[in-house]
N, C-alpha and C positions, 0 to 999 in steps of 0.2 A: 625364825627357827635356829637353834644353835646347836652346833655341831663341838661333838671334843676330840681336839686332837693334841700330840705333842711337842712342844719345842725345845731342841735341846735335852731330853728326857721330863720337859716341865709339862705338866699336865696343864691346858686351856681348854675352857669352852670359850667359845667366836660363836660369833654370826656367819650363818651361810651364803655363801655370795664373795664374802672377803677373800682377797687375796693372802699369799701369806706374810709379806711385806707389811700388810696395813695392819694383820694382825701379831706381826714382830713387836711392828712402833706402838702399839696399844699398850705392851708388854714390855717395853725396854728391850726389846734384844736388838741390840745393834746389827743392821746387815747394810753393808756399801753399796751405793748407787753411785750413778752419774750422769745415765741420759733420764734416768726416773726426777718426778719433780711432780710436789702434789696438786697444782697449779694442772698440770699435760695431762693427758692420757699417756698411761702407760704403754712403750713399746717393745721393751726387753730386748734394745738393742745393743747396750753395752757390753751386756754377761759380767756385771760386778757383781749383781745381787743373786747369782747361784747359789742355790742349797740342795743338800743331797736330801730325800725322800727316799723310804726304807720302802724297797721295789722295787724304785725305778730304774727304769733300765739307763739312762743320763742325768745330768745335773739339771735341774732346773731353775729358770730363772723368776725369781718373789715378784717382782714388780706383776707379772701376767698371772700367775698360777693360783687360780680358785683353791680354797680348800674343802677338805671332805671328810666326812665321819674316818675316825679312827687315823689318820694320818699322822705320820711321825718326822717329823723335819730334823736335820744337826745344819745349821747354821756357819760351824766353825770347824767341821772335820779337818780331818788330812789333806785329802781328797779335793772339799772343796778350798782352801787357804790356797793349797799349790796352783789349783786351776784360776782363782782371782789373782795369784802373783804374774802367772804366763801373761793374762789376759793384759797386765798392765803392762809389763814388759814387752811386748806387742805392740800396744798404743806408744809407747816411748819409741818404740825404732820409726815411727812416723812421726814423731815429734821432736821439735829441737829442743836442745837443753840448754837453753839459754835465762834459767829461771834468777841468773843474779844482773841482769837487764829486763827483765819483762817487767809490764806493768802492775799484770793481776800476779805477780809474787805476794801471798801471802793473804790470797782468797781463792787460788786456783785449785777445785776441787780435783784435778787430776795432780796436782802438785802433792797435796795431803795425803790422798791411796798411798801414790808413792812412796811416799816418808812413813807411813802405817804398815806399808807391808816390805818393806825394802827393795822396790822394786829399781834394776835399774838398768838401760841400756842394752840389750842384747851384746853376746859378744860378737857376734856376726855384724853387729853396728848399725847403723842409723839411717836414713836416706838421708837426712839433712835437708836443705832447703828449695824442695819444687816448684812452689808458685812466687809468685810477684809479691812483696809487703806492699800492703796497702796500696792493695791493687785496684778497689774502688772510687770510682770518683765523687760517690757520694761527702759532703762535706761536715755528716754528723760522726759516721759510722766508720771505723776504721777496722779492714780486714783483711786477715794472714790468716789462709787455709793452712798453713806451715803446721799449724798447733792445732786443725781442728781434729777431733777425734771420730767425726761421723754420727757424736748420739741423737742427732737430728733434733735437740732442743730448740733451735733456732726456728728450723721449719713449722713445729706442731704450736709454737708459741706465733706467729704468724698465722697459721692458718685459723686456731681455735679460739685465740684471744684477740687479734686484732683483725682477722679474716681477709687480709689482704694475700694471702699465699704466694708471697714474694719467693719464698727459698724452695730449695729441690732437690735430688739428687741426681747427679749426672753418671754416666759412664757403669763401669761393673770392676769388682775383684780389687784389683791393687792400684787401679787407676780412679774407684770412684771419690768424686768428688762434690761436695756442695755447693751450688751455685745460685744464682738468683735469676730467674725466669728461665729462659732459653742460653746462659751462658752470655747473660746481656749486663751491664751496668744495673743498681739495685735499683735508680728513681725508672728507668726505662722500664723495670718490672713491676710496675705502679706499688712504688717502695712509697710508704710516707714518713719516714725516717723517725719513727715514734722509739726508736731503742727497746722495744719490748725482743728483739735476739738479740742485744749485748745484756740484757739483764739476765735473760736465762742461759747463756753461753758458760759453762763450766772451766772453758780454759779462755785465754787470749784469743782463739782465732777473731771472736769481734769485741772490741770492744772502742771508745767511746774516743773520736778524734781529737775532740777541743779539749780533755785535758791531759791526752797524750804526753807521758814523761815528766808530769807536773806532780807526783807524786802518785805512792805506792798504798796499799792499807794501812800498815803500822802507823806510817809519814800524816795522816789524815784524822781530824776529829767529824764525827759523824749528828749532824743536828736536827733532827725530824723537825721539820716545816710544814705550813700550809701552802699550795701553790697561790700563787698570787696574779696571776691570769683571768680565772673567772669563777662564777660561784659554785662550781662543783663541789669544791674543799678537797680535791684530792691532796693528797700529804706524802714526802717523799723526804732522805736525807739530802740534807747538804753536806760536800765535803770540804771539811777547812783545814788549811796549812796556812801558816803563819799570820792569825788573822784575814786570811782570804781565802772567800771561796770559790774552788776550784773544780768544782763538778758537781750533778747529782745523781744520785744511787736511787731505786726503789725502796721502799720501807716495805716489807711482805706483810708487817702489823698493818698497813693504814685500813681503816676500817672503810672508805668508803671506795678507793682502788686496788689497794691490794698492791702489785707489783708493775699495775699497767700506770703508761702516762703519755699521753700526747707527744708530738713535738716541740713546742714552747715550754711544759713543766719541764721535759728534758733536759732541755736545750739551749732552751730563752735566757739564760742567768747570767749573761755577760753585762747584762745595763747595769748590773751589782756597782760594779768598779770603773765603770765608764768615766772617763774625764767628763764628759759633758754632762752626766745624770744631776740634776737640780736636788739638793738633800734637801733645803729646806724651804719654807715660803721666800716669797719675791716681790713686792711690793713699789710702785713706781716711788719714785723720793718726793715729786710733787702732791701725794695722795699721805705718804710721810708728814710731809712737814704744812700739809696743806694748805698750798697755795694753786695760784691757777695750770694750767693746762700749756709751761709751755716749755720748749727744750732750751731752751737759754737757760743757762748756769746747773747744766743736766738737770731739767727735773722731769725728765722722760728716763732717766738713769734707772735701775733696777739695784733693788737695797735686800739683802736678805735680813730678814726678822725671824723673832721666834713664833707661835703657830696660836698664841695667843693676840700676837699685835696686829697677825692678817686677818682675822675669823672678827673681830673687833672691828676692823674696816669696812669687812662686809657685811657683816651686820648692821652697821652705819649707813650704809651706800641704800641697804635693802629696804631701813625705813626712810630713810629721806624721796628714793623714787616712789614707796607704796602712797607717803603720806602726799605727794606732790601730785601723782597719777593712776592712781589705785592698784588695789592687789593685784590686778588680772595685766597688771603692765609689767608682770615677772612672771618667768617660765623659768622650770628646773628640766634639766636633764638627769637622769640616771644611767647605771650602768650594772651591766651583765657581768661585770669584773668585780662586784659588789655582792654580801650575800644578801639571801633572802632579807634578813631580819635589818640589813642597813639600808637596802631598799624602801622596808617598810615605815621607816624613819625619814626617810624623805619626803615619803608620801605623806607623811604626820605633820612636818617642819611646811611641806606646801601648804596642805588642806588649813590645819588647826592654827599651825604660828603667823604662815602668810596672808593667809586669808583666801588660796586662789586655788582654781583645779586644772593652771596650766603646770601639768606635770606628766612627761613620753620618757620611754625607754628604751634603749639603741638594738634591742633584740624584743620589742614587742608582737614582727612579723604582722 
């Protein structure tokens, strides 16, 4: 059923049901969020996305408000601009302005408002700094309620997308504040430390400890990948500075997660640049230069080769034991870290090329 109403003096007909937020974005008409996120359910906790409604008797907030036959919105009044500048001005006296040191400079959505509407500082001033920096001892998450603004992003991404409902709200008025479980440590609140509240966190309060200070957004080139853990395929950026990568970001595009990702596709990225990570094949020097089996004059030594000299050996090795003890004197392992379809190729490379159906899978359960 579709209903017509106004925006801005522009005549729409919507769908019934929609809010007027989703039927702005339909429309181009810009209206500001910050605890809204199309990922959450909406809570109309910030008050950035007020629009006056010809009636009503207060502003109301787009992210919750159905629309209805005949209804007439202004977006951009007087009225409503002055009351999204207080609202920011507001959040600034609980926030530090420390934004030529922070990390998220230059993707912090309360950053942007700010510089959009020129909000800035109360003159009655600031509290300045109440809690503890990085005050959890969790070792992924790094967090400063200092900056948090209350949109409870963190919470509803927690409780509806990874259903662990780690975060909360504590206290009441001017003292409340966001916590994790009972005001306890975040792993103690059976945290699994999957970063899915630093990715939805609009400002600094959390964000991401291992690449703490390692670079800002400007400072970073962004590279959509595949995760490389296991065959899901979820798909995330990597962040690189100077040839190295130094963190990863959600990609909102990836078509099979979206914004979500475990702990490992988060987190796991340090064997990147590990002095020990082995880049290429390794190949005994005895197996090399073939001769016998023995460590006199290293030939137990490890030789690195190109990935044609190693695959060439084993393929060597694979017929000299089929031809000497037959197929079924080889077994293949697979893995779950593999996709489907290269699985399927192993199972091909067993069955068809080696001749044998000794072939398991380390997640066959």
């Amino acid at each position: 059923m579709a209903v017509n109403i106004k925006i801005n003096g522009q005549p729409i007909q919507a769908e019934a049901g929609k809010t007027v937020l989703q039927v702005a974005k339909e429309h181009d008409v810009h209206i500001p969020t910050l605890c809204y996120h199309k990922d959450l359910n909406p809570t109309g906790n910030c008050r950035m996305c007020i629009v006056e409604v010809k009636g009503g008797r207060f502003l109301q907030a787009a992210c919750v408000t159905p629309i209805w036959e005949g209804m007439e919105i202004e977006t951009s009044s007087e009225k409503v601009m002055k009351d999204r500048k207080l609202t920011l001005e507001l959040m600034l006296a609980n926030h530090p302005v420390d934004c030529m040191t922070c990390d998220v400079a230059g993707e912090c959505e309360l950053q942007d408002l700010a510089y959009e509407y020129q909000a800035k500082v109360p003159a009655w001033g600031a509290k300045g700094t109440r809690y503890k920096v990085d005050s959890d001892p969790n070792p992924f998450i790094r967090v400063d309620m200092n900056k948090c603004i209350l949109c409870r992003r963190c919470e509803s991404a927690c409780a509806e997308i990874q259903g662990r409902n780690v975060w909360g709200v504590a206290k009441r008025g001017f003292e409340e504040v966001i916590v994790a479980g009972a005001g306890v440590p975040m792993l103690e609140a059976r945290c699994e430390s999957c970063g899915q509240c630093v990715a939805y966190c609009p400002t600094g309060a959390l964000s991401n400890k291992m690449n703490y200070g390692m670079g800002r957004a400007h400072q970073v080139t962004k590279v959509t990948t595949t995760c490389s853990y296991c065959g899901v395929g979820c798909q995330f950026d990597l962040l690189v500075k100077n040839n190295k990568v130094i963190g990863v970001a959600s990609n909102p595009n990836a078509p099979v997660n979206g914004m979500a990702l475990c702990v490992k596709g988060r987190y796991g990225y340090d064997y990147i640049h590990h002095p020990d990570r082995v880049v290429k094949p390794r190949v005994r020097r005895y197996l090399l230069e073939e001769r016998g089996k023995t460590k006199e004059d290293g030939g137990w030594d490890w030789i690195d080769v190109e990935w044609d000299v190693a695959l060439n050996i084993v393929a060597k090795k694979f017929m000299e034991i089929r031809g000497n003890f037959g197929a079924d004197s080889i077994g293949l392992l697979t893995s779950a870290k593999c996709l489907n379809e290269e699985n399927y190729l192993m199972n091909k490379l067993a069955r068809q090329v080696i001749g044998t159906n000794n072939i398991d899978h380390c997640a066959r359960l």
